[in-house]
VOLUMPA-582712 format. One record per residue (C-alpha): residue in one letter; x, y, z; residue number from 1. Coordinates in nm, 2 decimals. Each point is the difference from the previous one (the first is absolute). Layout:
N
aa_x_y_z_i
a_X_Y_Z_NUM
...
***
This chain:
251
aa_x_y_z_i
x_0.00_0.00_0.00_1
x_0.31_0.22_-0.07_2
x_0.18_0.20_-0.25_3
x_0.30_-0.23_-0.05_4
x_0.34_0.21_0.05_5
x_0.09_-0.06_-0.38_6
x_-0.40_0.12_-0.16_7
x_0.12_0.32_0.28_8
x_0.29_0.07_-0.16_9
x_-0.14_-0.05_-0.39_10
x_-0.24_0.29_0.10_11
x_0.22_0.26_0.11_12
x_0.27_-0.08_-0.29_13
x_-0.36_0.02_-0.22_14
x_-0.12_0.35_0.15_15
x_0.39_0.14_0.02_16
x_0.05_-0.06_-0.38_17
x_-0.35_0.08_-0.12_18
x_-0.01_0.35_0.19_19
x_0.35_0.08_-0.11_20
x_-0.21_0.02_-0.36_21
x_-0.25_0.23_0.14_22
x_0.05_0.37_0.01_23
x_-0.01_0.11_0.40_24
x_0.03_-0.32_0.08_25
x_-0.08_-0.09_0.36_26
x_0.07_-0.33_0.16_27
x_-0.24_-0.13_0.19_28
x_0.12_-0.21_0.31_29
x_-0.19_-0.35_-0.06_30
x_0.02_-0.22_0.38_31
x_-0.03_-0.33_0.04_32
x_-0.30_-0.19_0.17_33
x_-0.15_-0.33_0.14_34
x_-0.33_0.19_0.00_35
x_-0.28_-0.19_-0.11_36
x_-0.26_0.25_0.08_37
x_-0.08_0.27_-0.28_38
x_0.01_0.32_0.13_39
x_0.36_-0.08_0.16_40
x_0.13_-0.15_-0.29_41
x_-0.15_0.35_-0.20_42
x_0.16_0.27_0.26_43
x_0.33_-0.22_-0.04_44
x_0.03_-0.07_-0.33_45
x_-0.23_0.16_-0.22_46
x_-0.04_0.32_0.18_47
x_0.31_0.17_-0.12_48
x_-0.07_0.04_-0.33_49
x_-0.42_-0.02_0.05_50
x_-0.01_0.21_0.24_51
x_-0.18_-0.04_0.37_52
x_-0.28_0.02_-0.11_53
x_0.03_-0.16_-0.31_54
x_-0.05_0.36_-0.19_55
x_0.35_-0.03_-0.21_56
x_0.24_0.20_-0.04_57
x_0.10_0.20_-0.31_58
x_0.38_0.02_0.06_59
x_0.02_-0.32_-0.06_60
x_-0.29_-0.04_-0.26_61
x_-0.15_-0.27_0.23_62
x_-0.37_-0.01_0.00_63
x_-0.26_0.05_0.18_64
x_-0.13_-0.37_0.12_65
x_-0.25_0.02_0.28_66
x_-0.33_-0.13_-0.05_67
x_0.11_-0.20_-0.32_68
x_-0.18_-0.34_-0.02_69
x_0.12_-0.28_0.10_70
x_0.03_-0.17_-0.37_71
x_0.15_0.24_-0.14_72
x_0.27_0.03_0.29_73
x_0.05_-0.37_-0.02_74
x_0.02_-0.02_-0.40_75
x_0.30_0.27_0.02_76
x_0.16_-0.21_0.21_77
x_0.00_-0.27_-0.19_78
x_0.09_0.21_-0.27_79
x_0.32_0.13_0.16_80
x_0.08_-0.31_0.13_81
x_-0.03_-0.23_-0.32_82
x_0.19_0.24_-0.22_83
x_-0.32_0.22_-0.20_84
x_0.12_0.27_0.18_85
x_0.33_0.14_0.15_86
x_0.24_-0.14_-0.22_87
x_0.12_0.31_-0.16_88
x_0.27_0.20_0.23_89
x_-0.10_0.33_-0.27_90
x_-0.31_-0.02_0.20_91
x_0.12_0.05_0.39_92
x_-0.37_0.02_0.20_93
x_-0.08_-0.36_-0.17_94
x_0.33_-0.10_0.05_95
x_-0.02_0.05_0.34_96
x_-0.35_-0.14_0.05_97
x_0.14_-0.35_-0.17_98
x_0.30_-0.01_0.26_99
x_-0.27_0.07_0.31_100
x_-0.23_-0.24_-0.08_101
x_0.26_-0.30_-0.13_102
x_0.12_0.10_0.40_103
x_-0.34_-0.05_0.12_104
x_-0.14_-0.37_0.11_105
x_-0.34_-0.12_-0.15_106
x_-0.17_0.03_0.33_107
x_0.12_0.37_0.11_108
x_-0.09_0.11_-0.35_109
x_-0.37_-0.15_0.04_110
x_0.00_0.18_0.32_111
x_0.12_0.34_-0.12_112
x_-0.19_-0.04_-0.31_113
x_-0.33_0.00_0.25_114
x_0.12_0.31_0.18_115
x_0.04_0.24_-0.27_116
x_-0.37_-0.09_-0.09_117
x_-0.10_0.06_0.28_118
x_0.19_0.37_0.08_119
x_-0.23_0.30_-0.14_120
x_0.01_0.13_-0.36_121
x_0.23_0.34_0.00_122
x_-0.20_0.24_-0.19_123
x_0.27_0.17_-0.23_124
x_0.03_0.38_0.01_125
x_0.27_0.30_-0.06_126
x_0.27_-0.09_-0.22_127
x_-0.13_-0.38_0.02_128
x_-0.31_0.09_-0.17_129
x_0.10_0.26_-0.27_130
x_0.06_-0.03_-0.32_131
x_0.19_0.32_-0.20_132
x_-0.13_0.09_-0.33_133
x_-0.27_-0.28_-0.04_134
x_-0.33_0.00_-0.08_135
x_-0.24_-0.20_0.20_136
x_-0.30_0.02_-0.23_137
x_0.21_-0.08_-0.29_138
x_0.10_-0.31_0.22_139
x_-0.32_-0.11_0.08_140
x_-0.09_-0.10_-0.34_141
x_0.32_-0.21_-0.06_142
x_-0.08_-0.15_0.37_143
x_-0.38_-0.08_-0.11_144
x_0.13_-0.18_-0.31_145
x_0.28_-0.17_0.13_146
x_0.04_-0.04_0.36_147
x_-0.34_-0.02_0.10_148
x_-0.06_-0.35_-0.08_149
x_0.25_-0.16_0.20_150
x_0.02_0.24_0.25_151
x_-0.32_0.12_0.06_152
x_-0.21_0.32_-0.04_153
x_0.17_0.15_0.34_154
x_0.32_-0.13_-0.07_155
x_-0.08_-0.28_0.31_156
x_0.17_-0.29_-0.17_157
x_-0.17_-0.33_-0.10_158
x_0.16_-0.33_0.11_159
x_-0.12_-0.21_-0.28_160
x_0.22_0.18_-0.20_161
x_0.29_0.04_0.23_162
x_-0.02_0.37_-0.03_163
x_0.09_0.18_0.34_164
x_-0.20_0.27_0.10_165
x_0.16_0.35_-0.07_166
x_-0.16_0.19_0.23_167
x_0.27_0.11_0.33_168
x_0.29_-0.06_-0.24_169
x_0.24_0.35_-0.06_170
x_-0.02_0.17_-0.37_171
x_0.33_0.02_-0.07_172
x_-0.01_-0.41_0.04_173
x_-0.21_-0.07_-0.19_174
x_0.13_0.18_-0.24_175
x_0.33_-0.19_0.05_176
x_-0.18_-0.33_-0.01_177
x_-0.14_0.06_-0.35_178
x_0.36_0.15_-0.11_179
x_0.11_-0.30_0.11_180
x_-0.25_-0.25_-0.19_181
x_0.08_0.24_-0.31_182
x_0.38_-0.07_0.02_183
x_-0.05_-0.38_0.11_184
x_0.14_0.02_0.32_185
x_-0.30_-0.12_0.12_186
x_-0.25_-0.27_-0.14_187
x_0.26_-0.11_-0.27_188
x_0.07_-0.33_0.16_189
x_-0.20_-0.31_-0.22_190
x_-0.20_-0.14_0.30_191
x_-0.10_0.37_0.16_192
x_-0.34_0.01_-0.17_193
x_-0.20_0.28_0.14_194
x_0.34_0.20_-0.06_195
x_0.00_-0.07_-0.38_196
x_-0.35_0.12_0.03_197
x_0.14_0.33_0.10_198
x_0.31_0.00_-0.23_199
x_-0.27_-0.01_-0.26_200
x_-0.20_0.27_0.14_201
x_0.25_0.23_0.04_202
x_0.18_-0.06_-0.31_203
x_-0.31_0.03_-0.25_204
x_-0.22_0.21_0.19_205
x_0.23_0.25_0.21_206
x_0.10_0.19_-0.32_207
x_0.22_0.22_0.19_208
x_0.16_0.18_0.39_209
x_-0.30_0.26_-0.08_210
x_-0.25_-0.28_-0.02_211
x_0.17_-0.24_0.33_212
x_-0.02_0.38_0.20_213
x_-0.35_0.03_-0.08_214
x_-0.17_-0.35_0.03_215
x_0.18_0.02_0.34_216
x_-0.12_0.35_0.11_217
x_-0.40_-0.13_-0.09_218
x_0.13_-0.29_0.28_219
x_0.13_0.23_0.25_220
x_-0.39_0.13_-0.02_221
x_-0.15_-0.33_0.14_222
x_0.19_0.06_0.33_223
x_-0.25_0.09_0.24_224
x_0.07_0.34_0.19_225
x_0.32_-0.05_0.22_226
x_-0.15_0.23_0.29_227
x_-0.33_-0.16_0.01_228
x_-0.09_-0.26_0.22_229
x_0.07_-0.34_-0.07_230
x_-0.36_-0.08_-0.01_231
x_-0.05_0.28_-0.24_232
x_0.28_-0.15_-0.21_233
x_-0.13_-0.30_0.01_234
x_-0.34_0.13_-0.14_235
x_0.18_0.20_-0.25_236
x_0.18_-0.31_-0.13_237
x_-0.32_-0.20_-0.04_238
x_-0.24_0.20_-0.09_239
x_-0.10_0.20_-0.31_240
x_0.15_0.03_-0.28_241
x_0.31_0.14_-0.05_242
x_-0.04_0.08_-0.34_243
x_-0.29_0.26_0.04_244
x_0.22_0.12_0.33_245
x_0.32_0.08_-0.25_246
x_-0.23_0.13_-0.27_247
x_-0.14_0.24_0.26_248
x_0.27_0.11_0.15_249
x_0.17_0.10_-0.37_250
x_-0.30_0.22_-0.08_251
***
């Protein structure tokens, strides 16, 4: 029920060479644990570049995590751990997240897995939630015609077809993320399907950076209101249409 000395070792040589890549890079300090319960195995391990809360942190372009589902948590994983993701050092933050969770035993990765499901959705806001020189109504067509589908008309995520929810997550990474399904450093490996979905998505469909800054400023809409209340935000997320909201809102 340990991180074995050598998986220790892999991930800090992992994090020191993949930050070394990044611009400002920071090294975070990963500990070891026998933990087997979540929310210690999170403040130890997963904390430092997730943040305490889970809310991310954009000096190291990690995301914002908390409140992400339990499948999709567990499929990433997987992912880093069987090779669909990580394996290119040109990508550092995926790099990184390969090295942690090859360190990480089955169990304590169930049990973390169930914690960040558990920890409240951060509600994006200031420079997490902008979006310079974008258009949101622009984006809310190309979301309507592409995105919707998978992801669901408030961007809520659908797990028949492994699409994660992309409310709580930062604009800027999302933006990354679909840079990164552009350039194939993510979703190019043969056996990551819902990735090649994206790849394809991106490629045909996300014409251009004007395009990727718009489609995500219409996403940064579906956020419910930071200050409100959480059972407001939780109203705002589930109710109504957004559409007619954004339409409104533009007039």
């Amino acid at each position: 029920m340990k991180i074995k000395r050598h998986h220790l070792a892999f991930v800090l040589l992992s994090i020191s060479a993949a930050v070394m890549q990044a611009a400002d890079p920071v090294v975070p300090v990963v500990a070891p644990t026998k933990a087997t319960d979540g929310k210690t195995i999170f403040q130890t391990v997963c904390a430092q570049c997730h943040g305490n809360n889970g809310e991310g942190k954009v000096e190291l372009k990690s995301p914002s995590i908390a409140g992400m589902p339990s499948w999709y948590v567990d499929t990433q994983f997987t992912n880093f751990r069987e090779g669909r993701r990580g394996h290119d050092a040109a990508d550092p933050q995926s790099f990184m997240m390969a090295a942690i969770a090859k360190a990480l035993q089955p169990e304590q990765i169930n049990a973390v897995v169930e914690h960040v499901e558990k920890m409240p959705m951060v509600v994006p806001q200031g420079q997490n939630r902008e979006m310079a020189e974008a258009s949101a109504q622009a984006g809310m067509q190309l979301f309507q015609e592409r995105c919707m589908e998978c992801h669901r008309y408030n961007a809520s995520g659908e797990m028949a077809f492994g699409s994660p929810p992309l409310l709580g997550r930062q604009g800027w990474y999302l933006a990354d993320q679909l840079k990164k399904f552009k350039t194939g450093k993510r979703g190019a490996h043969k056996s990551d399907v819902n990735g090649a979905k994206m790849v394809q998505i991106s490629n045909f469909f996300i014409e251009d950076d004007q395009m990727l800054r718009d489609v995500v400023a219409y996403i940064m809409t579906l956020n419910p209101d930071p200050n409100a209340s959480k059972e407001t935000q939780e109203k705002q997320i589930l109710e109504g249409s957004p559409f007619e909201s954004a339409r409104t809102a533009q007039r």
